[in-house]
Every structure is written in C-alpha cells, then in structure tokens.
C-alpha positions in Angstrom: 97.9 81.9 102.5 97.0 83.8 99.4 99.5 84.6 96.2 100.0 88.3 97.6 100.8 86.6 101.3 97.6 87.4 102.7 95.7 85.5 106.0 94.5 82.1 105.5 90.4 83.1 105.1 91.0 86.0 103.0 89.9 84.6 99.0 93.4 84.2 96.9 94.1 87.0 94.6 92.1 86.8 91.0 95.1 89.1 89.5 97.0 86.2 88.8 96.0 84.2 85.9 97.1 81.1 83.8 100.5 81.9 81.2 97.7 81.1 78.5 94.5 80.6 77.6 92.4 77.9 79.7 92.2 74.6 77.8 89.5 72.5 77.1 88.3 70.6 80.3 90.5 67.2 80.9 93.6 66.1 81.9 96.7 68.8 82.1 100.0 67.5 81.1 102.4 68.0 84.0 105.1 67.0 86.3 107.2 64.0 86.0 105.8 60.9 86.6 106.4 58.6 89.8 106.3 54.9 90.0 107.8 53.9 93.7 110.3 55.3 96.1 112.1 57.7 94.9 110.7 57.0 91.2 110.2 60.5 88.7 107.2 58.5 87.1 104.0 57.2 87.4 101.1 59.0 90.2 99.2 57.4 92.4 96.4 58.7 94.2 96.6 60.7 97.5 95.0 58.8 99.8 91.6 59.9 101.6 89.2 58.4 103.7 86.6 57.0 101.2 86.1 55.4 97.9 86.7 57.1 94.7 84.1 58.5 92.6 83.2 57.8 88.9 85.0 59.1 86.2 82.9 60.8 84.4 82.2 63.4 87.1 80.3 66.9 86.3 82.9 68.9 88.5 85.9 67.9 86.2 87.6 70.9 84.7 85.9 73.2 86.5 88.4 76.0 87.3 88.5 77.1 91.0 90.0 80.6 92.2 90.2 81.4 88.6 93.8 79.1 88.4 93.1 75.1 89.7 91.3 73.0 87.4 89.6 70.2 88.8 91.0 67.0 87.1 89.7 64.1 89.0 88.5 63.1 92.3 90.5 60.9 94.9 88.2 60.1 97.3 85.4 61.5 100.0 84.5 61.7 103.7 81.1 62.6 105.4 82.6 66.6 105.1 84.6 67.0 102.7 86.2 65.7 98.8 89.8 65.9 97.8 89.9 66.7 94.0 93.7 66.3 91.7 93.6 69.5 90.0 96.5 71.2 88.2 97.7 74.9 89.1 97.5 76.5 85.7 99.4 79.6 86.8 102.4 77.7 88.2 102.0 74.7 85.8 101.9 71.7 89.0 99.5 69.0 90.0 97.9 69.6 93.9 95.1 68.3 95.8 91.9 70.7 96.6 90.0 69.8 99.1 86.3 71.1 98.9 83.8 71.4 102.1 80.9 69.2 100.8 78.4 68.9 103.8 75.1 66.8 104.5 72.0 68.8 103.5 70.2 68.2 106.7 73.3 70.3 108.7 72.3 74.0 109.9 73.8 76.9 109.6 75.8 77.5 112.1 77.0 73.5 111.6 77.8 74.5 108.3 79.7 77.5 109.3 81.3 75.8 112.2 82.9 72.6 109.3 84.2 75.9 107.5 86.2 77.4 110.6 87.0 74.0 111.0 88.8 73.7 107.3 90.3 77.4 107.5 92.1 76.4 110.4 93.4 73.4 109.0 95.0 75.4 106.6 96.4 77.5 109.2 97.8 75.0 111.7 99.5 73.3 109.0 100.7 76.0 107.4 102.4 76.9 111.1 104.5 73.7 110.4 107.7 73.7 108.8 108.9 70.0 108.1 109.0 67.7 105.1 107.0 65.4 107.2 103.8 67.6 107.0 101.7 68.2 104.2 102.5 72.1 102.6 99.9 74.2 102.7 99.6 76.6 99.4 96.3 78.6 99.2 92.9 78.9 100.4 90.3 79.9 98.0 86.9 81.1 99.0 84.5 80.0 96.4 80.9 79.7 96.3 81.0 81.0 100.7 82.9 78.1 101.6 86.5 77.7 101.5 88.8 75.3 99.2 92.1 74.0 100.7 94.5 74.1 97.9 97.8 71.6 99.5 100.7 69.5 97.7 99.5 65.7 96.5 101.3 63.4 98.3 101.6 60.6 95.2 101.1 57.7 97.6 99.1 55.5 99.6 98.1 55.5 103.2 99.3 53.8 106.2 95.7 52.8 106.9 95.8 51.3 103.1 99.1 49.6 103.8 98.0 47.4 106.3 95.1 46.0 104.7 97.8 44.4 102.3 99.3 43.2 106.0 101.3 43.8 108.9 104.6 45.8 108.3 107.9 44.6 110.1 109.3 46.0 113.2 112.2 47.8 110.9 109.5 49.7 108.7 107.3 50.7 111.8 110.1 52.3 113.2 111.4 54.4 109.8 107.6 55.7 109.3 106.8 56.3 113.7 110.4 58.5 113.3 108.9 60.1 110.4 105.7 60.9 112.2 107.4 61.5 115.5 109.3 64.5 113.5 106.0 65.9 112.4 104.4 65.8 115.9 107.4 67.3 116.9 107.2 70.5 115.2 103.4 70.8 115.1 104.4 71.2 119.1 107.0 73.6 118.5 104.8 75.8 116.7 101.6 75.5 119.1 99.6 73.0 117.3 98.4 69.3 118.7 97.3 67.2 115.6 94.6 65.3 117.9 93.9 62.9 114.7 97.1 60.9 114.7 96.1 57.6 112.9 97.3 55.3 110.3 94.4 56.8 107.8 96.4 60.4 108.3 100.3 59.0 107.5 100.6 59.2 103.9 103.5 56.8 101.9 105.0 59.0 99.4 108.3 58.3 97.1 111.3 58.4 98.5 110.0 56.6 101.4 108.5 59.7 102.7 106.0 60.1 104.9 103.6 62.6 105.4 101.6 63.9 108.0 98.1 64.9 106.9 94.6 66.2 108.3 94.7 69.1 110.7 91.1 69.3 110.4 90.6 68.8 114.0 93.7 70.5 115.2 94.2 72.8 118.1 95.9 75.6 117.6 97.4 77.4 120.5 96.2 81.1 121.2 92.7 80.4 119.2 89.2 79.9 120.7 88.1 76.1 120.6 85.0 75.7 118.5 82.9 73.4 119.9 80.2 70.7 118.5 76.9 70.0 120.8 76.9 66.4 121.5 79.8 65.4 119.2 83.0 63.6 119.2 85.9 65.0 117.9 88.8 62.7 116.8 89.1 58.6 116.2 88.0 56.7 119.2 90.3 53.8 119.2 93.3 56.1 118.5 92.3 58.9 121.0 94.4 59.4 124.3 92.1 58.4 127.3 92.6 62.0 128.7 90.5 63.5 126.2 88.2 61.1 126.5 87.6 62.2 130.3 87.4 65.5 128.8 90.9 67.1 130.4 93.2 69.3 129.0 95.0 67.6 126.2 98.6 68.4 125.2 101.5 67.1 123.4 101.3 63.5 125.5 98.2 63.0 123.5 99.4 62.8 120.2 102.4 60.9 121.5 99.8 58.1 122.6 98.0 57.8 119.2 101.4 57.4 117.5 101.7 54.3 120.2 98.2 53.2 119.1 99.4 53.8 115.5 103.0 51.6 115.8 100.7 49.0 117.7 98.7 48.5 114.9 101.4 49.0 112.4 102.8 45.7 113.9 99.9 43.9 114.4 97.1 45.6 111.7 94.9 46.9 114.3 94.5 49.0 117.2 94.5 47.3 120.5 91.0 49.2 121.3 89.0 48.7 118.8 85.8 47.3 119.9 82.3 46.9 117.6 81.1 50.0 118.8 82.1 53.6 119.9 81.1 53.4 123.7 82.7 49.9 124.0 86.0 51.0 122.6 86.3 54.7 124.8 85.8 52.0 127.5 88.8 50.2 126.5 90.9 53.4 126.1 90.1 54.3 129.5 90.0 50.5 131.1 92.3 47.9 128.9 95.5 47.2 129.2 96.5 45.6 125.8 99.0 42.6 125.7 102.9 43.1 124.5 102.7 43.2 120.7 102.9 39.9 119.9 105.3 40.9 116.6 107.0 43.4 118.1 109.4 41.9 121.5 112.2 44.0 122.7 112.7 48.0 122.8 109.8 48.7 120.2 107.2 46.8 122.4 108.7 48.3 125.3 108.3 51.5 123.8 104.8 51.0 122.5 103.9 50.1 125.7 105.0 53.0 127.6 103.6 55.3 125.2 99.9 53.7 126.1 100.4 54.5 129.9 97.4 56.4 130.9 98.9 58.8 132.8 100.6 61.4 130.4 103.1 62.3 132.5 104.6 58.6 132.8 104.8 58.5 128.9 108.1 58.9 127.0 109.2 61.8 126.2 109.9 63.1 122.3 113.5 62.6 122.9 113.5 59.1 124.3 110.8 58.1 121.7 112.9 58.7 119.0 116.1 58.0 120.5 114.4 53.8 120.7 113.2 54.1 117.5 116.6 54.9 115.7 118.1 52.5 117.2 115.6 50.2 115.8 115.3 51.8 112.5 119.3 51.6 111.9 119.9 49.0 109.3 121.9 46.4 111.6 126.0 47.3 110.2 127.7 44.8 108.3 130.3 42.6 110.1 133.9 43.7 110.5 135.4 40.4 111.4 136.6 40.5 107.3 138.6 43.3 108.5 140.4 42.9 111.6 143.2 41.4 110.0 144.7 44.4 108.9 144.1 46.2 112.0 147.5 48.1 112.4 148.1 48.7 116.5 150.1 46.4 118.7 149.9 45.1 122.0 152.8 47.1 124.5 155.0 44.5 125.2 153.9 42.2 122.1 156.4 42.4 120.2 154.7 41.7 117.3 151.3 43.1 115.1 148.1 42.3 116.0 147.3 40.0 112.5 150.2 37.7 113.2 149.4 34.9 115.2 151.2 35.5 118.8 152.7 32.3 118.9 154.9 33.6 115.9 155.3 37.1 116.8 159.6 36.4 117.9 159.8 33.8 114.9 160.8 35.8 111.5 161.1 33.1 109.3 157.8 31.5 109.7 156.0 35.4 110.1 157.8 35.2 106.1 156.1 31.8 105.4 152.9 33.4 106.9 153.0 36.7 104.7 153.6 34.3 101.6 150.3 32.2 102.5 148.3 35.2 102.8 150.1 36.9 99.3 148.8 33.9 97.4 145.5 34.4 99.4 145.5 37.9 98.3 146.1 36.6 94.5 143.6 34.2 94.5 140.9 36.8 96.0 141.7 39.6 93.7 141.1 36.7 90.5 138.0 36.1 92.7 136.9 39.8 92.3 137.8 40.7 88.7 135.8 37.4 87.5 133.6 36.3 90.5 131.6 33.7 88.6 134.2 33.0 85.2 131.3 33.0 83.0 127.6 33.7 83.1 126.5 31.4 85.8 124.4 33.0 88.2 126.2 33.9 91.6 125.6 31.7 94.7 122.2 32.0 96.3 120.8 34.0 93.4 118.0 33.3 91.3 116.1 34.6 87.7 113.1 36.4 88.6 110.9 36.4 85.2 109.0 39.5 85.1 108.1 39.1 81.2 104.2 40.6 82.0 105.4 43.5 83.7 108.6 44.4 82.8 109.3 42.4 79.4 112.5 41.6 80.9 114.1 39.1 83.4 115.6 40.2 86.7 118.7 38.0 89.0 118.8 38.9 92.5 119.7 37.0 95.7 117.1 34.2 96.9 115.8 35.5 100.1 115.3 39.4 98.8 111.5 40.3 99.1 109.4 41.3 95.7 106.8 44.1 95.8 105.1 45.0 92.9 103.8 48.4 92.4 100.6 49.9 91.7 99.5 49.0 87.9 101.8 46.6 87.2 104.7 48.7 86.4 107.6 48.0 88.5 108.8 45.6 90.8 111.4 46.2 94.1 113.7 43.8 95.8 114.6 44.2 99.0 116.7 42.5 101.1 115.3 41.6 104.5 118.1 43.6 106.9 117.1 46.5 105.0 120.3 47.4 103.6 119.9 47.1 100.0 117.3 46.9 97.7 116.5 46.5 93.9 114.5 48.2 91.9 113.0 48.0 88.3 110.5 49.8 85.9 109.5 50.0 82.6 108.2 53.1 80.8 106.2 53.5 77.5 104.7 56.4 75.8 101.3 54.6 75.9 101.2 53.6 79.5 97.7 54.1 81.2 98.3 57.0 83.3 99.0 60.4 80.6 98.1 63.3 82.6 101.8 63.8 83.2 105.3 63.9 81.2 108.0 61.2 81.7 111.1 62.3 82.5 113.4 61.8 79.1 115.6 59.1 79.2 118.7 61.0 78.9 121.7 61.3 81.2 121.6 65.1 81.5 118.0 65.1 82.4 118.2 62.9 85.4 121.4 64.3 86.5 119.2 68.0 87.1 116.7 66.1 88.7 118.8 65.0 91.2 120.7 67.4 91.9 117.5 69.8 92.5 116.6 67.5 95.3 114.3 65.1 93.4 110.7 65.3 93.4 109.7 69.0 94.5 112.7 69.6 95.5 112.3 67.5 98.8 113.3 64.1 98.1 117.1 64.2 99.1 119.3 66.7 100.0 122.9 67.4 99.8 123.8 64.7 96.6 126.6 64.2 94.8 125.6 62.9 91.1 127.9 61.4 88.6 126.6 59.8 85.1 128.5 58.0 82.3 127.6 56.3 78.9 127.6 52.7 78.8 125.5 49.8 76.4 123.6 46.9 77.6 122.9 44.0 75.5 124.0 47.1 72.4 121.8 49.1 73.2 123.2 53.3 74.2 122.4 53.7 78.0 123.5 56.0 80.9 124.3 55.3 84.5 123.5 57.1 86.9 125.0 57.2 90.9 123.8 59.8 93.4 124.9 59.8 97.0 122.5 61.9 99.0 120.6 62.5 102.6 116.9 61.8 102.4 115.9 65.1 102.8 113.8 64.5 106.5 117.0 63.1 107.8 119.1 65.5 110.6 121.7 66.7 109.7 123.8 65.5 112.8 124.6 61.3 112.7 122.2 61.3 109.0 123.3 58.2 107.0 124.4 58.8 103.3 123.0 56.5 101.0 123.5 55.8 97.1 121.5 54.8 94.1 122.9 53.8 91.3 120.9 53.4 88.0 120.9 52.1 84.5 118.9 53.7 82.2 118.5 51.4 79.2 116.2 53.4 76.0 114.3 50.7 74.2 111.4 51.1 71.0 108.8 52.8 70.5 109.3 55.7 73.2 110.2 52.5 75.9 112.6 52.0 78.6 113.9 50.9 81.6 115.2 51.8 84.9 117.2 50.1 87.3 118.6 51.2 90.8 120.0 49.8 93.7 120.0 51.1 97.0 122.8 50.9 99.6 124.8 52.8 101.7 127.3 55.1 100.3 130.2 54.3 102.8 132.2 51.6 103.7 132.6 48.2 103.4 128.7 48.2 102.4 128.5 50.3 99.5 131.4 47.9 98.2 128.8 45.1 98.7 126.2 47.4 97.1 128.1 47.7 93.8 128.7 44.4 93.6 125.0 43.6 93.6 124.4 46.1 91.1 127.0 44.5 89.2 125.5 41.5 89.1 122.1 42.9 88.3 123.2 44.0 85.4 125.4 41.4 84.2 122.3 39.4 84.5 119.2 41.7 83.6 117.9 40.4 80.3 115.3 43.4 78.5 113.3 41.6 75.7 112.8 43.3 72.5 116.1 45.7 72.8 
C-alpha cells in the first residue's frame, strides 16, 4: 500500500510531494463539510477508544511521509493514537494512526505491536466493501509504522449507546451492515476477532463502518503470539477462543450476537467486574431473551450465542432475519383495492362493486355517481388540504430559534435528534419510513478546517450525482433541481432518488431526498430534506410531508 503500489511494510514513496509549498502548521482547508446522514457539512470526530487530547498539542502540523500533516488528535488507546491529518498531495482529510507504546515494553514487544499494525493494514486492505474502513498507505517513520486510512466523520456504536438503547429497527440496519463486512473479511481469509460496538463506526448516510483489524487473522500468515496475554474483548469474545481452539468465521458471527444484544439492551450479557469472572460467563451463562428485543431478532441473537459454533446461524440465515426486520413495515393497500381491475369467473360483475349489485345497472350508475362526487371532493381535498395556513391534523411547531433560527411543523409523534454542536436537528418518524431533516450553515460556524459546499443548485446536483461523500454515499441516482422562493427569498430544490451505496443490487430499496436550499445573510443558509421511498403509494405520502414542511418552515431573518 504505497503511492507506486508497493507491499504494505515497504515506506510510501517520498517522490510525490504536495501541488505547492507546505503551509504554515494549522488547520488545512478541505472537503465539504458533514453535519448528519447524508449531510456535505460539518465533521465530527472518528471515533477511538480514549479521550481526546488538548489542543494545543506539539505534534500538530508535523508532516508525516513528507505528504500528511498532522491536524489534530481524535483520541488514544494503551498502543496506539489516531491523528486528523490532511493529505497535501491529494488535497483530503484522513486519519493516521501512529504506534505510541508504554516505555517499560521490550523490544521484541515493541516489534511484535508493529507487526501487529502492518497487518492491520493488510487484512483490511484484503477487504473490498463500503462497510470496511479503506486502507490508503503505510508510512514508515521514525522505525515504526503509520497507518494512513479514510476518517469515518462519525461516532461509535460503543458512543451511541451511552446516549441509550437503540430500537430493534436500527439494531438490525447497523448488524446487516456489520454482517456485510464480516462477510467479506471471510471471503478474503481474514476473521476480524474484535467485533464490538467500540469497532462499528456511524458515518453519514447511515453508514457504518467496520474498523480495527489490529488483532486480525489473516489466513496463510504465521500467528504472532503474546506471552501471557489476551488478545481480543472479553465480554465480546466467542467462548471457543477462550478455550484456546481453532477460531473461524462462527467467531465473529457470535460477537455480532454479543454486539446486537447490547445494541438492544446497552450492554453485553457477560460483562462481569472483572476479566476472569466474565471469560467464566462466556464459557458458563446462558443470558436471558433480550428483554427489548421479542420475536425473530431475539431468536436470532440467541442462536448466534450458542456455544457450539456449528449450531450457530449461518451468514445467510443471519441476514436473511435481519432484513426482514430492518424492512421498513409497507404502507397499507386497503386505500387501493377499490380499483383493483380482475373479476371473479362467474361474477358477473368487477371486483369494486358491491356483489349484491353486480346484475343491477341502474343502481351500479347511482353507485359510480356516489363515488364521482367522492372523487371531486378528494381531489379539492388534495389541491388545498388545509384551505389556509392551519397546521395539518396531528402536526405541531417545533421552535428551533437557538439552533436553527427558524421554526419547523412536522407530525406529533416523529422523534427529534439533534446533532453534534447544535447545528441540525432530524425528525424521524417511528416506522422508519420518513424522516425530516434540517440545518443551518454560516460562514462563522465553529468548525473551519473544511469548505461548505456553496449553496447553489448546480453544486449539489454534481455532488450527488458523484455518489455523495467520497464517492460512496449512494449509488445509481437520478437528480433533478429547480428554482423556487421561500418566504422571497431565491432557493433551489433539490430530489435525488438513489441506492445507498452498501445496498445489493438484487431486492435494494430506492429511496428519495428531496431538499430545499433556502440562501440567507451574511454567507447563511439552510437545508431541508426529507426522506422516503421513491416508489409507490409512499413516496406520494413523502411529498406530501415535504409539502407541508415547507408550507410551514418559518426561517427568521430571511
């Protein structure tokens, strides 16, 4: 993994260097901003295990492999730090991560933590799926080697539930994700043998990412081995390693049981205060049904934590449950029967006509009358749903005048989540089908190490149509724009209809967003989207929400 395609512990090639000159140490400017799923704005950080480090920090702007300057750092473990840095010759923000080891470790301990990171490198480099971190370079600075990979702007699984428990609907769409990883790590040789909620990164988009092949095995390569220590996460660790067998692919597949387990219920079922107490348990306990999590996901959970590997699921059937679970449940077609268009042999009449009036023509007349003036009355119903301003039934004003300067309607029950910072809020309705979202974006907002994408139509439409962020958000979209004004002021819409790029190709769901992009002062504005499906009866539903929205979305200051 060099720039001239060389092996993975070879140092990367010091031909290349930066466009221009090197800049002063600090930020670089780079990249459009993210601010949620799916969102070109604000960054958060990639998530590691540990706590973030001072700002001031003497390593910033250092310059490693002669092409990524250290920016800040996003956090620290007993080995290792992950550093933001920008890639000066390609002009993109990555993550480096940089052996840092105990002083009191030997030698060959020291040497055996640097085999340990080039094949980390390798393994995941093996792996070909948006669901894994990408591997770009190793750099061998200093005798030790730097792991240069994407930043996943996002936060952990593991940092997710300490805000609380996810719903069954969620645990699914992320275990799939995960499951999809796992899945080709096998292909390619490679058992991840860290699966855990600290390892799952949340990125935009609602991807998720697969992280942390530090302790990988890699099929073909000698196993290096530790005197008298314990490789991997106790309470997420498959009880056959723990007797010290052979592991294989079974193995991973019962962490990602311990990892929807505590997805549901915020911790694993084998956690105990101390690390022979919960080995114990992996080999001994048989944890109750989660409690939040009854029917085929429970089931499935559950089978996943048999000891015996062989009496586990298999990949197929694991994800086979959870799609089922995942599917957003289909909205009802009762409202449509009535035009069905067969006819019972022998009937004598259509299916939407009542049979008691199937051989009488006059009243089947009266009947299509009644449901003419039905028709009327609904299409008056449509063109002006409320006939005025009045909020629709079962909606309410959500004031967001501290975040947002602006006030939001949207239906009672839909869930708020506010992002990182303070910078955008999202509604989602609890079936999962749609969901609104809103930001606002200034020129003097906090975070200024990266551009904001320019509120103009043309702009977004590119970015879409390139696949989104890196070019692996969604796949396959169709994007339309159009000028339009709200409350007077110039703004664009936007609608794409895309695949997430993760999804299969075969039975993949097409979904749409469609945006309003309203420029306010002072280098200021806002965004809107709502999700939905693209097709059917509940994209129809979906526009009318974003209708709605908009009718009602009040921006102050325009």
């Amino acid at each position: 993994m060099t720039n001239d395609g060389g092996r993975a512990n070879e140092p990367t090639s010091y031909a290349l260097r930066p466009p221009q000159a090197p800049q002063p140490a600090g930020p670089p400017q780079s990249g459009p901003r993210q601010s949620g799923p799916g969102t070109p704005y604000r960054v958060p950080t990639q998530q590691v295990t540990g706590t973030p480090a001072a700002p001031a920090d003497p390593e910033t702007g250092r310059v490693i492999g002669g092409r990524y300057r250290l920016v800040s750092r996003l956090g620290h473990g007993g080995m290792g730090t992950v550093w933001r840095a920008h890639d000066e010759v390609v002009d993109r923000d990555v993550a480096v991560k940089e052996p840092r080891l105990p002083e009191h470790l030997g030698e060959r301990e020291r040497e055996n933590v640097h085999l340990r990171m080039q094949r980390e490198a390798r393994a995941a480099a093996r792996i070909d799926h948006p669901s894994v971190v990408t591997m770009h370079d190793v750099v061998m600075e200093d005798g030790k080697p730097w792991i240069v990979m994407e930043l996943v702007r996002g936060q952990s699984l593991g940092d997710r539930l300490q805000e609380g428990t996810l719903d069954v609907r969620e645990a699914a769409r992320i275990g799939l994700a995960v499951l999809g990883a796992l899945s080709a790590a096998h292909e390619a040789g490679v058992l991840h043998r860290d699966v855990k909620p600290d390892n799952v990164l949340l990125g935009r988009g609602d991807r998720v990412v697969l992280t942390d092949f530090g302790i990988a095995q890699v099929e073909g390569e000698q196993g290096l081995t530790e005197t008298g220590a314990f490789v991997g996460s106790p309470e997420y660790i498959a009880p056959e390693r723990v007797l010290g067998q052979r592991p294989g692919p079974e193995s991973d597949l019962w962490s990602l049981g311990v990892v929807l387990y505590a997805a549901v219920e915020g911790m694993s079922p084998y956690r105990r205060s101390h690390t022979p107490a919960t080995l114990q348990a992996v080999l001994s306990a048989e944890p109750q049904v989660p409690a939040r999590a009854s029917g085929a996901f429970g089931t499935l959970v559950m089978q996943l934590l048999r000891k015996d590997p062989a009496a586990r699921p298999t990949a197929a059937e694991i994800r086979s449950t959870l799609e089922a679970v995942a599917r957003p449940p289909q909205p009802s077609l009762d409202a449509t029967r009535a035009y069905g268009t067969g006819t019972a042999a022998g009937s004598g009449g259509s299916r939407w006509v009542p049979p008691v009036l199937h051989r009488n023509r006059p009243a089947q007349w009266g009947l299509l009358g009644g449901l003419l003036a039905v028709a009327l009355a609904a299409t008056a119903v449509v063109v002006d749903p409320f006939g005025g301003d009045e909020l629709p039934e079962g909606w309410k004003v959500r004031p967001e005048s501290e975040i947002l300067a602006a006030d939001v309607a949207v239906p009672e029950e839909y869930e708020r989540t506010e992002f990182d910072g303070g910078f955008a809020v999202n509604y989602r309705d609890p079936s999962g089908v749609f969901s609104v979202y809103l930001e606002r974006v200034g020129a003097g907002d906090e975070d200024t190490t990266v551009e904001v994408l320019e509120p103009r139509k043309e702009v977004w439409k590119d970015w879409y149509a390139k696949g989104g962020e890196n070019g692996r958000e969604i796949k396959d979209a169709d994007v339309g724009t159009r000028d339009v004004t709200h409350q007077g002021a110039k703004s664009f819409e936007t609608t794409v209809d895309f695949l997430f790029y993760g999804d299969s190709e075969e039975d993949a769901v097409r979904y749409r967003w469609h945006e309003l992009v309203v420029p306010g002062k002072d280098e200021v504005h806002w965004r809107l989207r709502v999700q939905m499906p693209s097709e059917g009866a509940a994209r129809q539903d979906g526009e009318q929400i974003f209708t709605n929205v908009v009718k009602h979305l009040q921006i102050q200051g325009l």
